[in-house]
Backbone as a ProteinNet text record, in pm:
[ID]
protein_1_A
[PRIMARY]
XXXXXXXXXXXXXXXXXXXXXXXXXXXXXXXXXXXXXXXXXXXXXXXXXXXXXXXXXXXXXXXXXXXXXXXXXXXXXXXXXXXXXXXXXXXXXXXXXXXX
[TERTIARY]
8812.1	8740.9	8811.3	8868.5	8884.1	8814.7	8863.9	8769.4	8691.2	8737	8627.1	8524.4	8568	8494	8348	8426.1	8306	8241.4	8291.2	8201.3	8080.3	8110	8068.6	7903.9	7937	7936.9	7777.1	7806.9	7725.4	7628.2	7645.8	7559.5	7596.8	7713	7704.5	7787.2	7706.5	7770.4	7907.6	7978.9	8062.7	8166.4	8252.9	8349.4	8426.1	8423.2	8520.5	8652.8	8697.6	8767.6	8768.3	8880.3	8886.3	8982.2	8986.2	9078.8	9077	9264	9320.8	9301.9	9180.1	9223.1	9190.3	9217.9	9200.6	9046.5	8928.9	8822.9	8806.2	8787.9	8777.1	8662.8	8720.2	8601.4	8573.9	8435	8407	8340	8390.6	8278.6	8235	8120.5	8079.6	7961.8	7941.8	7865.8	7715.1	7697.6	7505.1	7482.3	7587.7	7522.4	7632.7	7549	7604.7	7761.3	7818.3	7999.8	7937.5	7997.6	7970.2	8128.7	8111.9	8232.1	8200.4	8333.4	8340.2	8487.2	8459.2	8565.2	8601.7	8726.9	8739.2	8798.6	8722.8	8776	8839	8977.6	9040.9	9107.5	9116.5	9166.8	9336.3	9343.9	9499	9557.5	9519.8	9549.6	9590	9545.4	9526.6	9422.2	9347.4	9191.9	9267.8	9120.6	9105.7	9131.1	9071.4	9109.5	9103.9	9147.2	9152.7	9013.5	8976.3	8851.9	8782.3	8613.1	8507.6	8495.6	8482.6	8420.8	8536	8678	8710.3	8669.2	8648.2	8591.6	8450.3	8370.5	8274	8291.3	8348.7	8419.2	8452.6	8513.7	8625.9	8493.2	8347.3	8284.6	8256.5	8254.2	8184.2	8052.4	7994.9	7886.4	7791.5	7815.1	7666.4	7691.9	7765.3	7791.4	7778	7817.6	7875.8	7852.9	7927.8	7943.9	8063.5	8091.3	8196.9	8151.3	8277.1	8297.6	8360.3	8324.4	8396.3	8446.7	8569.2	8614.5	8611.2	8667.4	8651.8	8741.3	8703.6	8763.3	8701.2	8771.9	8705.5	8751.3	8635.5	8691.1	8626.5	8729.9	8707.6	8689.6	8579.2	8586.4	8535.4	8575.3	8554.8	8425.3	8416.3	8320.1	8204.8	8088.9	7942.8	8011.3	7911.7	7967.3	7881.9	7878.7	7801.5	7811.4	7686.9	7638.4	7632.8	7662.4	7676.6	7528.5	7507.7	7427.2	7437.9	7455.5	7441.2	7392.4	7355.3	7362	7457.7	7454.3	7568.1	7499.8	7645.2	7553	7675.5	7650.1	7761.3	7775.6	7828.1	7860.6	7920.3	7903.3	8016.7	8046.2	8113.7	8148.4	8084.9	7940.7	7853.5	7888.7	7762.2	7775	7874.4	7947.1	8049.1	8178.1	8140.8	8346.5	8361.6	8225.8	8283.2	8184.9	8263.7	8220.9	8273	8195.8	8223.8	8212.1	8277.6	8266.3	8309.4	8222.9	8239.6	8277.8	8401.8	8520.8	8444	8434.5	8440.3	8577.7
-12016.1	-11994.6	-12074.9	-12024.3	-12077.8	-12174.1	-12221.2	-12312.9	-12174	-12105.7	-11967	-11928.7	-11886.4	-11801.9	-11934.2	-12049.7	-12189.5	-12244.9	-12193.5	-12231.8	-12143.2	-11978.1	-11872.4	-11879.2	-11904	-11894.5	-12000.8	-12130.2	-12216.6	-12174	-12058.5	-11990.3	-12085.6	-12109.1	-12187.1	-12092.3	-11938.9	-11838	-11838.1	-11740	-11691.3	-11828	-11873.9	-11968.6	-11929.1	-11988	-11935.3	-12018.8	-12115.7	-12236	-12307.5	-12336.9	-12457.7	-12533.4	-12644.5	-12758.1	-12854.9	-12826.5	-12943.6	-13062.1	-13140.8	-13257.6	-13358	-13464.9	-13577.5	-13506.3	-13491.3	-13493.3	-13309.6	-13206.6	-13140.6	-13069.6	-13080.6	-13002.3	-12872.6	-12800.6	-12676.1	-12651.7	-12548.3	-12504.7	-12358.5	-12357.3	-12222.4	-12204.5	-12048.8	-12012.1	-12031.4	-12052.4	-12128.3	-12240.5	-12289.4	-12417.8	-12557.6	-12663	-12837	-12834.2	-12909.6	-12961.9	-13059.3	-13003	-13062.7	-13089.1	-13197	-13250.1	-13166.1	-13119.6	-13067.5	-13143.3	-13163.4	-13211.4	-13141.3	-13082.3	-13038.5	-13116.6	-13152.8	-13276.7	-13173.1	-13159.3	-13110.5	-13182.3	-13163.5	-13260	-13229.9	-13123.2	-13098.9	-13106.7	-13197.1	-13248.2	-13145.2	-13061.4	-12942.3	-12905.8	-13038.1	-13008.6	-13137.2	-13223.2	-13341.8	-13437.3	-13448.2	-13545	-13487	-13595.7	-13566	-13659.5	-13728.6	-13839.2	-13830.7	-13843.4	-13801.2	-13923.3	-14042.2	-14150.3	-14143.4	-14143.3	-14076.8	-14001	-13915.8	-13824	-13863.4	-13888.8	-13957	-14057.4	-14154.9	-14278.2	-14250.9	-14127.7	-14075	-13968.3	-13934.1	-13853.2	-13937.1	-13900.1	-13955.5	-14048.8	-14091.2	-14139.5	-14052.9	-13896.8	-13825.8	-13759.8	-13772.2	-13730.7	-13626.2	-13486.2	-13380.2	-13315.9	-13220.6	-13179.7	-13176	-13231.8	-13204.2	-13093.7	-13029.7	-12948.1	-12967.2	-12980.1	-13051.5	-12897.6	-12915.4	-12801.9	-12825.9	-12677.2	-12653.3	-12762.5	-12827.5	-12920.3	-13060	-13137.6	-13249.5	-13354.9	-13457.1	-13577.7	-13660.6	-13795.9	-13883	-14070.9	-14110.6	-14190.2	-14289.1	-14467.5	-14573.7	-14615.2	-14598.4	-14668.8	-14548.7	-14617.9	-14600	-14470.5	-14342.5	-14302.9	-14342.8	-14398.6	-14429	-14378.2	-14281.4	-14269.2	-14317.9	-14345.5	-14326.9	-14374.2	-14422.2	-14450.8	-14309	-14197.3	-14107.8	-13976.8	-13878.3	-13715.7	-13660.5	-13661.5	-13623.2	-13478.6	-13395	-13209.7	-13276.9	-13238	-13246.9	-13113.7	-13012.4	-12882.6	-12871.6	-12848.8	-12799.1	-12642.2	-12593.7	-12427.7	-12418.4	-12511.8	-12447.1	-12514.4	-12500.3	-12565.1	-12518.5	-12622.3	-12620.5	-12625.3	-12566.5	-12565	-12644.8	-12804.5	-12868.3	-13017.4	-13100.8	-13179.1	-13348.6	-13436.1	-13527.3	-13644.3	-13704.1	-13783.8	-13977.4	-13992.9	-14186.5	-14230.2	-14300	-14338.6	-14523.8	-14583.3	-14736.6	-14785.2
734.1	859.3	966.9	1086.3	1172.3	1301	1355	1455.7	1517.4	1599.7	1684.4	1613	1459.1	1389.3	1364.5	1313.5	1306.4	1377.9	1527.3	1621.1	1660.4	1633.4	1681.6	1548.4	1435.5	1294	1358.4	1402.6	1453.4	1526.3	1617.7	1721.4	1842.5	1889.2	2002.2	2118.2	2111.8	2204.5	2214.9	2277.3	2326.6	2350.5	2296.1	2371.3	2414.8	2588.4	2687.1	2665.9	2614.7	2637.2	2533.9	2425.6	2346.5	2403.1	2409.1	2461.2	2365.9	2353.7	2204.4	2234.6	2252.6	2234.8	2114.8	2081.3	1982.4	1918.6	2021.3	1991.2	2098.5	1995.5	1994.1	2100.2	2222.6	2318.4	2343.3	2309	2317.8	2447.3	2538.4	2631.5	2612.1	2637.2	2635	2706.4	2731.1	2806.9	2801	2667.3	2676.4	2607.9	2583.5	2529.5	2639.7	2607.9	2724.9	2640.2	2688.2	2611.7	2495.3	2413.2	2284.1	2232.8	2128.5	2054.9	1878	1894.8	1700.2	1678.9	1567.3	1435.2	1358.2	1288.6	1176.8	1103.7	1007.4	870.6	760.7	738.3	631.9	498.6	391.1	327.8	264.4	324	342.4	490.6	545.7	658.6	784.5	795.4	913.4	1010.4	975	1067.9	1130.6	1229.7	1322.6	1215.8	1110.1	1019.4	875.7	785.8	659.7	603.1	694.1	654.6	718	615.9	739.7	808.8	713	813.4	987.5	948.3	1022.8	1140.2	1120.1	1186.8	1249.7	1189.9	1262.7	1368.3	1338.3	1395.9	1551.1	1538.7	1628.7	1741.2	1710.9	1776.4	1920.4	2040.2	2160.4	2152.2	2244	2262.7	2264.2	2348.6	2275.7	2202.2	2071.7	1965.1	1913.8	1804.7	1823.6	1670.6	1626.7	1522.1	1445.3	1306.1	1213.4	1126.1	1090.3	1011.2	915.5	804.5	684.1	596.9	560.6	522.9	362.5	305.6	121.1	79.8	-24.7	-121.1	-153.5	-206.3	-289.1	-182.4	-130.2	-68.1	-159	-165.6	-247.1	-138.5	-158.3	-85	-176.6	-140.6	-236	-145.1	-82.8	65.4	109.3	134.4	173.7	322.7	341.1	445	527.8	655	714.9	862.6	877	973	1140.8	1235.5	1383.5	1449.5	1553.2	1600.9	1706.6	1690.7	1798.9	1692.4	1736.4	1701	1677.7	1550.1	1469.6	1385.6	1374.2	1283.3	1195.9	1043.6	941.1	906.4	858.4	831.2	708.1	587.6	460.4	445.3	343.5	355	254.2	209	61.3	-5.8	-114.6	-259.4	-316.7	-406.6	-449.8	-428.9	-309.3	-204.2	-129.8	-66.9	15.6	-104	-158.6	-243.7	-156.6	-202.4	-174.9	-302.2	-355.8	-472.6	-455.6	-499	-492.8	-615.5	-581	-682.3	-666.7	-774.5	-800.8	-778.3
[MASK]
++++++++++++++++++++++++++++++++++++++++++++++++++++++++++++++++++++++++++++++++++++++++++++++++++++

């Protein structure tokens, strides 16, 4: 799934405008400017790490899209003091596992 199809997919209308930056700005025609992430773990999205990715959202904070595959993290994911959407592609295709 591409960013359009994942944004569209979201219901966040019609996007007139994506603009590449660091932190992924969407405008569109009915919804405020919102921040998306795409967290990949073959390194082709915004990041390959969610905390990452979180880390990296604005102050009024946004949505990641965590794409298919296994992330492996040693560390607690922790959450943002802002409004944050997390997104996976479904059970089974977007896994997250805690390694000791």
């Amino acid at each position: 799934m591409n960013r359009r199809s994942f944004l569209s997919w979201l219901g966040l209308g019609v996007v007139s405008a994506v603009i590449p930056l660091p932190v992924q700005a969407l405008i569109t025609k009915s919804a405020p400017r919102l921040a998306t992430l795409v967290v990949s773990p073959d390194g082709r999205g915004d990041s390959a790490n969610i905390q990452a990715a979180l880390d990296a959202l604005p102050p009024e904070g946004g949505s990641i899209f965590v794409g298919e595959g296994t992330y492996l993290t040693d560390t607690t994911i922790t959450l943002p003091d802002k409004p944050v959407k997390i997104v996976g592609t479904g059970r089974g295709r977007t896994l997250i596992e805690m390694h000791d």
